[in-house]
N, C-alpha and C positions, 0 to 999 in steps of 0.2 A: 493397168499394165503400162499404158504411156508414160505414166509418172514416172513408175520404177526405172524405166529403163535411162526417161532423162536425170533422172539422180544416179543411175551409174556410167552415165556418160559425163554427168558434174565430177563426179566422184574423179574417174579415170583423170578428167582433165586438170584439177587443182591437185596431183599426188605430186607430180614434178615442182610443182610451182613450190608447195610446202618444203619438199626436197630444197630445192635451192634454199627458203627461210635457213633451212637449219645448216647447211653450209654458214651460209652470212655469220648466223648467231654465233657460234664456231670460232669464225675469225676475228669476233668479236674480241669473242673469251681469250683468244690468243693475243689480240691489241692489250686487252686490260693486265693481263698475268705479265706484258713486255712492260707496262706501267707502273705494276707490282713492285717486278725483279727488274728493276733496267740492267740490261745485258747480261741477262743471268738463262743461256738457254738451255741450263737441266731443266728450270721451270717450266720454261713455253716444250721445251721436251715433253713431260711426264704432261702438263695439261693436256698436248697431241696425242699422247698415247692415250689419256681415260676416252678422248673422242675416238677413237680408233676404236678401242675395244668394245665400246657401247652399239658401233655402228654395226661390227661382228656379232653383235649378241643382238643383232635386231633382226639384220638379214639375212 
């Protein structure tokens, strides 16, 4: 029972942290698509939006 409960208190506490990775990765994707297209922002647009919508179809 002790284990369980400290794997879902690991659990609870690396959920935010993952969170922020995939922010970053994110803006990543956004740096490289601006590297892509320079100054092209229908691109860094519609990249924003697949992030967007994927984030809607998760949460």
């Amino acid at each position: 029972m002790k284990v369980k409960v400290l794997r879902v208190m690991g659990q609870v506490a690396a959920t935010p942290h993952v969170r922020r990775h995939a922010l970053i990765a994110s803006d990543y994707a956004i740096t490289l698509i601006n590297v892509m297209y320079p100054k092209n922002l229908e691109e860094v647009r519609k990249e924003r939006n697949l992030h967007i919508d994927f984030l809607r179809s998760v949460y």
